[in-house]
C-alpha positions in Angstrom: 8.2 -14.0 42.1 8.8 -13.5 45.8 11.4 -12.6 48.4 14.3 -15.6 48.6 13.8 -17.7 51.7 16.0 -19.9 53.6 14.2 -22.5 52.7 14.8 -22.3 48.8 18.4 -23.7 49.8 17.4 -27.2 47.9 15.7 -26.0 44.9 18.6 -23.5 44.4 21.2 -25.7 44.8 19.9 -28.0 42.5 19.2 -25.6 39.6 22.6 -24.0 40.0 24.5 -27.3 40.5 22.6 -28.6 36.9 23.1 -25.2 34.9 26.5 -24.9 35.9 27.8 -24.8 32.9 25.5 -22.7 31.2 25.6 -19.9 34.0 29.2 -19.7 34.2 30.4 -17.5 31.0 28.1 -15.0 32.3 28.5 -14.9 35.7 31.9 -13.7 38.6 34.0 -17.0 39.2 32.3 -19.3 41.4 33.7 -19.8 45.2 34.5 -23.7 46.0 31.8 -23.6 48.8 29.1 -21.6 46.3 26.5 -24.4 46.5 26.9 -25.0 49.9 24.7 -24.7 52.7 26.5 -21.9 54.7 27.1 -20.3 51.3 23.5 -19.3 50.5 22.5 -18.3 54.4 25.3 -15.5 53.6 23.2 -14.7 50.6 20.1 -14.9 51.9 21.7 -12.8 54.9 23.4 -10.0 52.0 19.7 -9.5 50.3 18.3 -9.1 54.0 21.0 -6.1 54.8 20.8 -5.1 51.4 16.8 -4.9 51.4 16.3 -2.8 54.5 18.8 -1.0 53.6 17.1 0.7 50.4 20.0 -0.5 48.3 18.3 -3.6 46.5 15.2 -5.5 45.6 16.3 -9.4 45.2 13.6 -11.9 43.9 13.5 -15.5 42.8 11.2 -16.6 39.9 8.8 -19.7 40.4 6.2 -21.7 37.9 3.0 -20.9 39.2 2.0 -23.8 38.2 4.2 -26.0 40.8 6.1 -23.4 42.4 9.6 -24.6 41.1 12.4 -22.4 41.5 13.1 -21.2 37.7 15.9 -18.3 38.2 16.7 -14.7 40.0 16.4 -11.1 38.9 17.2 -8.1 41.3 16.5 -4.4 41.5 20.1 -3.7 42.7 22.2 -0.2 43.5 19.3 1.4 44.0 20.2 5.0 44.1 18.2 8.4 45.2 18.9 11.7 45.3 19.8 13.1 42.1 20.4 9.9 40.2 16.8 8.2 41.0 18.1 5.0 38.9 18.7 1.5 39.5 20.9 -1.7 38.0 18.8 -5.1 37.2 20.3 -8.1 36.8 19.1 -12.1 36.1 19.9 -15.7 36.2 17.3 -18.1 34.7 17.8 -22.1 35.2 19.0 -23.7 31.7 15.7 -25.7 31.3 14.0 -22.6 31.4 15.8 -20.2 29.4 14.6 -19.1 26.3 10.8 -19.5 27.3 10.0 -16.0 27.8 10.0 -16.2 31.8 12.7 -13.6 32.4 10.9 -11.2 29.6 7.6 -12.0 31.5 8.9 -10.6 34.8 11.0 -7.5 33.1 7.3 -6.8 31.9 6.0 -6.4 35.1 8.9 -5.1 37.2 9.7 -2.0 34.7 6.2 -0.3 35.8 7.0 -0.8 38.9 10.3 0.3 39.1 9.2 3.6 37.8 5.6 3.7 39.1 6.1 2.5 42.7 9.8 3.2 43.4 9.1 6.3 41.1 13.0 5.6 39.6 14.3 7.5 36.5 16.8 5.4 34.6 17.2 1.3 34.8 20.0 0.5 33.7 21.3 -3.5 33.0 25.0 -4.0 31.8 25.8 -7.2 29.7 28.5 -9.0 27.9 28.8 -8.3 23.6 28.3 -11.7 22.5 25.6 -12.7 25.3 22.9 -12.6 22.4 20.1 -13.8 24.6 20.6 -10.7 27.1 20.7 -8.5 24.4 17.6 -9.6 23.2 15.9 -9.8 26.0 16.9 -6.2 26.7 16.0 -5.0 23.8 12.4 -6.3 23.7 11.9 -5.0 27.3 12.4 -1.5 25.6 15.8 -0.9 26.9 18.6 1.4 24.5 22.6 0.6 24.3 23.9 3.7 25.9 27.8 2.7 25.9 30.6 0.1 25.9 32.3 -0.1 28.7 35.8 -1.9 28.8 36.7 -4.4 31.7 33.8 -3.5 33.8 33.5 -6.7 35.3 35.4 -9.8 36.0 33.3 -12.6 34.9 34.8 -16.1 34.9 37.6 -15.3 35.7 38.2 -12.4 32.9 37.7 -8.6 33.1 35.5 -8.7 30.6 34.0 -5.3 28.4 30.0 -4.7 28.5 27.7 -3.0 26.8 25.5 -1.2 28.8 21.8 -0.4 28.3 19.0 1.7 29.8 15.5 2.6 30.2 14.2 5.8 31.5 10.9 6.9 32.6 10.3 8.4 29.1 10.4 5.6 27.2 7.7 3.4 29.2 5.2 5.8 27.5 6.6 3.9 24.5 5.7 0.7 26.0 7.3 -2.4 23.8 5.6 -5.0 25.8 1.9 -6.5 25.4 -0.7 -7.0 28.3 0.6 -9.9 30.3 -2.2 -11.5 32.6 0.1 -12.8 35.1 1.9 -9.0 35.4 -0.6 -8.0 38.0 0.4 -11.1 40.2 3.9 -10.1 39.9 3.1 -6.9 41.0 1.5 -6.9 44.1 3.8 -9.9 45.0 6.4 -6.4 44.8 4.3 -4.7 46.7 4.6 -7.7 49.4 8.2 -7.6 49.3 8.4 -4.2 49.8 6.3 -4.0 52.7 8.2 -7.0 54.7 
C-alpha cells in the first residue's frame, strides 16, 4: 500500500478500463476522459492538495508479490477539532475482489487511524444492496448507525446509503486476527505520512 504516483497511470488505466463494469454501480458517473492521461495527473494532483492539506490519506493497493496495482482505499474528510473522525472509502480491481485484500488493509489501517492519527469515529457510507461492502464492513468491526436517503449520486442516481462506523471504543473489541503483512502496511502509513 503506498502513496499513488504518476507513474501508476498504466496499471490504473488498465484495471479501471477492465472492471468497468463491475465498478460502475458503485461508483459517481464516469467523465468521457476518466481513463485518460490528463485525467489521472488531476487526480494524482487532487490527493497531492488534498494530502498536505490534512484533509485526506489516498493509497493504492499492490500484490507484494509482483507489485500489481490491485485497487484504492482512502482516509478521506479528515476532520479535527471536535469531531476527530474520518470517511474511508475503496475500489478493488474485479479479479481481485472477494480475496480478502481490501479486509487485509482495513486490518491494518483501523489501528492506525486511531493510534497514529489518534481519530475517534471512521465512518464508511455504502449502498443497501452492495452486500460485499457490507460485509466487508462488518467484519472490520464497523456498526450501521443510519440510513441516509439520496446521499450520493452514484451512476447517475441519487442513490440512499446506509452508513456505518467505528470508534475508538470498539478497537478494544478487535474483530480482526493477527495479520503478518499488517506491520508492512503500517509503516508504509507512516511513510506516506511523513512525505
Amino acid at each position: 500500500m503506498r502513496f499513488p504516483a504518476r507513474s501508476d497511470f498504466a496499471a490504473w488505466r488498465a484495471l479501471r478500463m477492465e472492471s468497468r463494469a463491475f465498478l460502475q454501480p458503485w461508483e459517481p458517473s464516469w467523465a468521457p476522459d476518466e481513463l485518460s492521461r490528463v485525467s489521472f495527473l488531476g487526480r494524482i494532483g487532487r490527493y497531492e492538495r488534498d494530502f498536505a492539506e490534512g484533509h485526506a490519506i489516498p493509497m493504492f493497493l499492490f500484490r507484494k508479490s509482483n507489485d500489481e496495482l490491485m485497487g484504492g482505499l482512502t482516509i478521506g474528510y479528515i476532520r479535527r477539532g471536535a469531531a476527530q473522525s474520518c470517511m474511508v472509502g475503496y475500489w478493488m480491481g474485479e479479479r481481485y475482489a472477494g480475496q480478502g485484500h481490501m479486509s487485509r488493509a482495513l486490518q491494518a489501517l483501523i489501528p492506525h487511524i486511531f493510534t497514529q492519527l489518534k481519530l475517534h469515529r471512521i465512518e464508511a457510507a455504502c449502498i443497501p444492496d452492495n452486500e460485499r461492502s457490507i460485509r466487508l464492513l462488518e467484519k472490520a468491526g464497523f456498526r450501521r448507525e443510519g440510513y441516509m436517503r439520496g446521499y450520493l449520486k452514484i451512476d447517475g442516481v441519487w442513490r440512499d446509503h446506509l452508513l456505518y462506523a467505528r470508534l475508538t471504543n470498539d478497537a478494544a473489541a478487535g474483530r480482526f486476527e493477527t495479520d503478518p503483512h499488517s506491520a508492512d502496511i503500517g509503516s508504509t502509513m507512516m511513510k506516506i505520512e511523513a512525505r
